[in-house]
Legacy VTK file of the C-alpha trace (Angstrom):
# vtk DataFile Version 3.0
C-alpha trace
ASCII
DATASET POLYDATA
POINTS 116 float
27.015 -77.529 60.279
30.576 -78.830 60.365
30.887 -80.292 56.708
34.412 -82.454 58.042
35.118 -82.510 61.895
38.342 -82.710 62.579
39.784 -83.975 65.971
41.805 -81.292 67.603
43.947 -84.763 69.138
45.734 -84.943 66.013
47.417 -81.549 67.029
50.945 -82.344 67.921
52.147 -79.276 68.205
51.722 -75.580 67.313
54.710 -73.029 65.444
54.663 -69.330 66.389
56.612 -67.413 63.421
57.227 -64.209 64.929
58.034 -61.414 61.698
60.567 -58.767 62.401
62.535 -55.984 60.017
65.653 -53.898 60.876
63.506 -51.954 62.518
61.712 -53.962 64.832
64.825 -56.617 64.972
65.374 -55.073 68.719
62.000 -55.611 70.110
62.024 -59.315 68.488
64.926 -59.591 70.371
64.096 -58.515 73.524
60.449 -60.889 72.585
62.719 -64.045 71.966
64.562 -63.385 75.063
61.456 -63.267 77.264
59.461 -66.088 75.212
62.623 -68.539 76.684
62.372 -67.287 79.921
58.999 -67.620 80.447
58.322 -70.554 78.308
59.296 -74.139 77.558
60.029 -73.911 73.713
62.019 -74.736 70.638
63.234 -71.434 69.270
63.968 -71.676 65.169
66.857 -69.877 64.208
66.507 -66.189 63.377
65.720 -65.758 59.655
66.733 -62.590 58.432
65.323 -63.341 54.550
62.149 -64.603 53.503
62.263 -68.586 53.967
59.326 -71.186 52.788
56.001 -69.369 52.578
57.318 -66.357 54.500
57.307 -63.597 53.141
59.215 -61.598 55.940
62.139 -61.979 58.029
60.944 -64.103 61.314
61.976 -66.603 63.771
59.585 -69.996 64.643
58.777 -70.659 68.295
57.956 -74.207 68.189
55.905 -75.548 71.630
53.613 -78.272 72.883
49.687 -78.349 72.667
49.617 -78.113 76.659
51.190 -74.445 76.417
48.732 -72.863 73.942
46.256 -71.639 76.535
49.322 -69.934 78.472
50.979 -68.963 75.218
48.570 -67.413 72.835
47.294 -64.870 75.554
50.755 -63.786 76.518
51.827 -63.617 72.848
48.394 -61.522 72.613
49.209 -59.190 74.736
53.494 -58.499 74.409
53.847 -58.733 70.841
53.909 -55.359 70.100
53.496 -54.148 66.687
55.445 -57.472 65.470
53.484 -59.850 63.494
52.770 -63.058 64.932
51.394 -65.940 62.987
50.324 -69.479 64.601
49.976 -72.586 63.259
48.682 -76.286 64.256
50.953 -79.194 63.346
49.134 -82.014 62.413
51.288 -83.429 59.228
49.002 -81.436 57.026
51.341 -78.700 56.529
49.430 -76.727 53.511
46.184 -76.876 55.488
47.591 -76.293 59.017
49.559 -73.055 57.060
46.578 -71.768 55.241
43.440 -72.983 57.078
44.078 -73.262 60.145
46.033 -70.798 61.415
45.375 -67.656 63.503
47.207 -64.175 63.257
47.697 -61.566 65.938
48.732 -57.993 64.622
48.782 -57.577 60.751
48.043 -60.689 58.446
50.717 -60.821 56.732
50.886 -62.429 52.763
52.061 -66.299 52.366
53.254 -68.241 49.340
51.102 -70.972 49.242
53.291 -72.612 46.243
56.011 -73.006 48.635
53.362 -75.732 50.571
53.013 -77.959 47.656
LINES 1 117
116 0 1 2 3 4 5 6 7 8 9 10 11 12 13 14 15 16 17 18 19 20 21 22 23 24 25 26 27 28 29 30 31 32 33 34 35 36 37 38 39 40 41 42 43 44 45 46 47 48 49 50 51 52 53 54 55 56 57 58 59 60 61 62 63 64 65 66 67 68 69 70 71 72 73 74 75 76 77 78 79 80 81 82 83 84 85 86 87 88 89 90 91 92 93 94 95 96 97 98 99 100 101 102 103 104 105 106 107 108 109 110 111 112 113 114 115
């Protein structure tokens, strides 16, 4: 038994944070290049230290509700060894960071203090 339901409708959006190192910064690259070909996005700025909760260098893909069942799989299956970490926007940014968010490839930490 759902304790709360919440309405998926109050998704407006969705962030995919995609984690990278020196080492990996090539195949993030190549990633990034391919998510804006293929995709209709809002690509964040390439973050080479730790900003927010992140604990890892990263860049945010930012796209619409409509793409997430075309999205997720393809992120699913070309992300490599990179860490990818999806999130709902719904203006409840601690809860949308920390409860309802999905990983693919290693869960990475967060800093939940930087959500308050």
């Amino acid at each position: 038994m759902i304790a709360s339901e919440k309405d998926p409708a109050s998704i407006t959006g969705y962030h995919a944070h995609i984690y990278y190192d020196d080492a990996t910064k090539p195949f993030a690259a190549a990633l990034r290049e391919l998510l804006t070909r293929n995709f209709d996005l809002r690509m964040g700025r390439w973050r080479d230290e730790p900003v927010g909760p992140h604990t890892k260098a990263m860049y945010q893909a930012a796209f619409a509700p409509e793409l997430f069942s075309t999205l997720v799989p393809w992120l699913a299956l070309n992300h490599g060894d990179l860490s990818v970490f999806i999130h709902p926007e719904t203006g409840r940014e601690r809860a949308d960071h920390l409860e309802h968010a999905l990983w693919l490839g290693e869960k990475l930490p967060l800093k939940p203090e930087a959500l308050d």
